[in-house]
SEVEX-734518 format. One line per 10 residues: number of its first residue (from 1); for each residue x, y, z of C-alpha. Coordinates in Angstrom, 3 decimals. Layout:
NUM = X:Y:Z; ...
//
This chain:
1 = -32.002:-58.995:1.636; -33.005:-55.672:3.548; -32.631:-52.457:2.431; -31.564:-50.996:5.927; -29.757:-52.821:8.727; -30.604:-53.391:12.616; -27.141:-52.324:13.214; -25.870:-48.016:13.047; -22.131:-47.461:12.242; -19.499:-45.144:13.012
11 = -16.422:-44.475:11.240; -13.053:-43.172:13.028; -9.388:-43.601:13.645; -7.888:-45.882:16.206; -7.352:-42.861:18.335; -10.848:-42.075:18.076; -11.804:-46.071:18.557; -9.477:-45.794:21.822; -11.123:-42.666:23.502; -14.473:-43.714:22.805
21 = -14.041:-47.114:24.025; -12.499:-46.046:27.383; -15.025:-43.371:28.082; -17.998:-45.491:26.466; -19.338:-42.550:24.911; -19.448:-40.326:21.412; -18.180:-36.631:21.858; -21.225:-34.422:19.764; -18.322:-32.508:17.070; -19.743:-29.271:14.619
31 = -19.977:-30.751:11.275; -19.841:-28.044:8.623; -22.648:-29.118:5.893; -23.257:-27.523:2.669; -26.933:-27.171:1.867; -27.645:-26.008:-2.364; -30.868:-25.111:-3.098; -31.764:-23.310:-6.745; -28.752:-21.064:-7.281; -28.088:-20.386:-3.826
41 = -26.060:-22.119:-0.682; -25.462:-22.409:2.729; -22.187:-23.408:4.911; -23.061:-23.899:8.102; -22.100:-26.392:11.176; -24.552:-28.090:13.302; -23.781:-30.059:16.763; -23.976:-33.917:15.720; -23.224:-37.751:16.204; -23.329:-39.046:12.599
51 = -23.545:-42.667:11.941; -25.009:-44.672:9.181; -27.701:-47.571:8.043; -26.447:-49.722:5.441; -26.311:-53.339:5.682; -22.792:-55.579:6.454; -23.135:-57.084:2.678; -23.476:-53.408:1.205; -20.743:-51.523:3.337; -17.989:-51.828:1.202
61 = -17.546:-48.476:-0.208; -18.345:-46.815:2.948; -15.242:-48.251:5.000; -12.061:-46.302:5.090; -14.485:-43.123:4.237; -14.030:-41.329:6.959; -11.688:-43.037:9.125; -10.435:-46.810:9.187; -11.953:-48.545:12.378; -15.772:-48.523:12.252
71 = -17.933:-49.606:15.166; -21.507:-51.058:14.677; -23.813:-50.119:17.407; -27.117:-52.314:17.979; -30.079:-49.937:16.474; -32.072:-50.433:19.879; -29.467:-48.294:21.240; -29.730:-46.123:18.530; -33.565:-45.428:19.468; -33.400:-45.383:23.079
81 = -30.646:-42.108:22.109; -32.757:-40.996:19.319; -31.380:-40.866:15.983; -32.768:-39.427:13.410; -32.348:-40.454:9.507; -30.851:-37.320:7.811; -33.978:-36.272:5.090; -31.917:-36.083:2.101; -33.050:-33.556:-0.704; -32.217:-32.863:-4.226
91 = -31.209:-29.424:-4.872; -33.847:-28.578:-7.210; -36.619:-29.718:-4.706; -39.406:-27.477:-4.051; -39.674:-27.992:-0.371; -36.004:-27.682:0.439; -36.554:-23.926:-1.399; -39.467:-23.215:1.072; -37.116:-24.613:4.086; -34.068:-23.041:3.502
101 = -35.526:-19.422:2.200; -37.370:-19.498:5.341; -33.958:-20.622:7.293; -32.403:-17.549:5.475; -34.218:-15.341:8.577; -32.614:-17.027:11.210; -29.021:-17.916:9.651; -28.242:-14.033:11.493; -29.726:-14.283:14.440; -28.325:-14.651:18.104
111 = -28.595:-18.303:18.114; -29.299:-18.538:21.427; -32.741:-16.926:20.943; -34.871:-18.510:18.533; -38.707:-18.396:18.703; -40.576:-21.607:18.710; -41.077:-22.307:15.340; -37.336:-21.210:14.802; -36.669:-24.051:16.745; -38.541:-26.850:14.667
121 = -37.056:-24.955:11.413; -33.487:-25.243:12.851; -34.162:-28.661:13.680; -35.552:-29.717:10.129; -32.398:-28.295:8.789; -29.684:-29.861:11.298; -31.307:-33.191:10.194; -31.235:-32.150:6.095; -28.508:-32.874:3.309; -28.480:-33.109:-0.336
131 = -29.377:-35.919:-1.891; -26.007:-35.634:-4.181; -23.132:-33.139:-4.529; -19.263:-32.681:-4.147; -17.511:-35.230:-1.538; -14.355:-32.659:-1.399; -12.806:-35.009:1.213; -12.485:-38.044:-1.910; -11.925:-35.320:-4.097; -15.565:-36.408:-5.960
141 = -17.121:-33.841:-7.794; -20.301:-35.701:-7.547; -21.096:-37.773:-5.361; -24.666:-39.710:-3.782; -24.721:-39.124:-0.454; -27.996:-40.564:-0.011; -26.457:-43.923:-0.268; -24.787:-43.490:2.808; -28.128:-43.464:4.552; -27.051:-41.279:7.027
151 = -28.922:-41.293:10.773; -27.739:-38.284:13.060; -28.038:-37.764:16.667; -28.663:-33.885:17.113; -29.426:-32.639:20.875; -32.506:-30.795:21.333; -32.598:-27.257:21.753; -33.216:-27.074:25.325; -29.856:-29.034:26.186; -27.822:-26.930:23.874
161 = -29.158:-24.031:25.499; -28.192:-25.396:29.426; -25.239:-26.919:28.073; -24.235:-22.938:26.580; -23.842:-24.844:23.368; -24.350:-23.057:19.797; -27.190:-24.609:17.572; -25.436:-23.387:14.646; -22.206:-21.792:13.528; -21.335:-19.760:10.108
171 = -18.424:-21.358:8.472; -16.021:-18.714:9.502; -17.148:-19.453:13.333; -16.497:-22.886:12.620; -12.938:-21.873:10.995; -12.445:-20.005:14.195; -13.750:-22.708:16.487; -10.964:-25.567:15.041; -8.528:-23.202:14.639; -8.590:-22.526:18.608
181 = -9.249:-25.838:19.869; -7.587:-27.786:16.814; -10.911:-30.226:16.334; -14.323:-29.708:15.861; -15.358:-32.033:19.045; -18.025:-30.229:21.532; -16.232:-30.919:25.140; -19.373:-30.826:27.541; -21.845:-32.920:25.390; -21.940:-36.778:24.668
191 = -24.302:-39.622:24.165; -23.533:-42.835:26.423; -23.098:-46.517:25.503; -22.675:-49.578:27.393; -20.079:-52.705:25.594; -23.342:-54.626:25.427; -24.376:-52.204:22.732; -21.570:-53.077:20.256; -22.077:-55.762:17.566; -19.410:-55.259:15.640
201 = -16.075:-53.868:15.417; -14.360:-53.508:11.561; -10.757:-52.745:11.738; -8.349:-51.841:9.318; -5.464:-53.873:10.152; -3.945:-55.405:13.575; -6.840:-57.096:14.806; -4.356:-57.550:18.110; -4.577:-53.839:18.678; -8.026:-53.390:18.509
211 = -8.422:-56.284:21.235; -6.052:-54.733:23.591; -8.709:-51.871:23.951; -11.277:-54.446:25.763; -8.566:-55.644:27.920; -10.094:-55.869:31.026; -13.430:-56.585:29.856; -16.233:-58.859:28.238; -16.565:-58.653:25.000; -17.212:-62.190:22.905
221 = -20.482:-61.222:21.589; -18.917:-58.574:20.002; -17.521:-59.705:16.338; -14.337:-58.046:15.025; -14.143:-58.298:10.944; -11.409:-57.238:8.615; -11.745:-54.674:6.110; -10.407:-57.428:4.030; -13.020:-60.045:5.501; -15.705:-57.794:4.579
231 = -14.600:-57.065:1.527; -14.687:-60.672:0.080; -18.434:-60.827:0.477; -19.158:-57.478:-0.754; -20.187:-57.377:-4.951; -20.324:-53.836:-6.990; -17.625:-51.098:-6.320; -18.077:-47.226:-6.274; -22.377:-47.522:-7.002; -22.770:-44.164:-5.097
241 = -20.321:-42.156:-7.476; -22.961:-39.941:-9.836; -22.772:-41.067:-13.475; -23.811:-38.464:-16.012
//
């Protein structure tokens, strides 16, 4: 069995599923990441699309994680957008130190006007997470997020720029930015998909609902499963909780 899947998902709620079948597209959103390195730590938000690599027979845990209808998106679409798997780093690693001290000189600046090799450091760390830490949406103090295998869509820093976009945001900026518009979702900026891209469609309940959506058009090579379909193949609960 592989360790990594031809198919990318993407978790949301049916309100999410809706929107983003009817426009064909994912909004780019701020996510606010937490970086630890040594004794120090970062909160910042980057512009992303976040989906992840794990194969059908290992998605158990994953489902319901961060929202209870997950889409599975053919990873040939996934390349022709260009994802990128997150590089996942323990905190005690000596090259996330190097990265992120470095970072440290451009967490103040005007983010609009980074120098070249600001740019490939910003980029680096869009596309970094730890390897393990706190999950404080499950309430897990510890938690691998490396078994997620995470890929991210991040746009470059030219199209932020012409889109008037910010690369990065503090976390009080980000505060700010939800508090004013209620969500995190980036308006101007999305990434495209055509039905013939979907594989699969995992659904909490009301499988009726979720066909409504596709009313109108083709969509019987897509397969719709059951969180309780999947579940019934899948073996081993909770591996990617930390044990001490």
């Amino acid at each position: 069995m592989g360790l990594s899947s031809n198919i990318i998902w993407h978790q949301t709620d049916f309100n999410g599923l809706r929107s983003i079948l009817k426009l064909k597209r994912f909004q780019y959103s701020y996510s606010l990441e937490s970086i630890k390195w040594k004794s120090s730590r970062v909160d910042i938000a980057f512009p992303m699309i976040s989906f992840c690599d794990i194969p059908l027979s290992d998605i158990t845990e994953y489902l319901g994680k961060y929202g209870n209808y997950t889409i599975g998106l053919k990873r040939s679409w996934g390349k022709t957008v260009g994802v990128c798997p997150v590089w996942y780093r323990d905190k005690d690693a000596i090259s996330l130190k190097t990265q992120m001290d470095s970072f440290r000189g451009i967490e103040n600046k005007d983010p609009y006007s980074l120098s070249e090799e600001e740019m490939i450091l910003w980029q680096v760390v869009a596309n970094t997470k730890n390897h393990e830490g706190e999950l404080v949406k499950r309430k897990f103090s510890s938690y691998r997020f490396f078994d997620e295998r995470e890929v991210r869509l991040v746009p470059s820093y030219a199209e932020l720029l012409s889109s008037k976009v910010k690369p990065f945001m503090k976390k009080e900026e980000y505060d700010e930015y939800k508090s004013n518009y209620g969500n995190s979702l980036i308006s101007n900026m999305w990434a495209n998909f055509e039905y013939s891209d979907i594989a699969y469609i995992i659904y909490s309940n009301k499988r009726s609902s979720v066909i409504e959506l596709f009313k109108g058009y083709d969509y019987e090579n897509i397969v719709f499963l059951s969180h309780k379909q999947v579940k019934e193949d899948i073996i081993g609960m909770s591996h990617n909780r930390v044990i001490d």
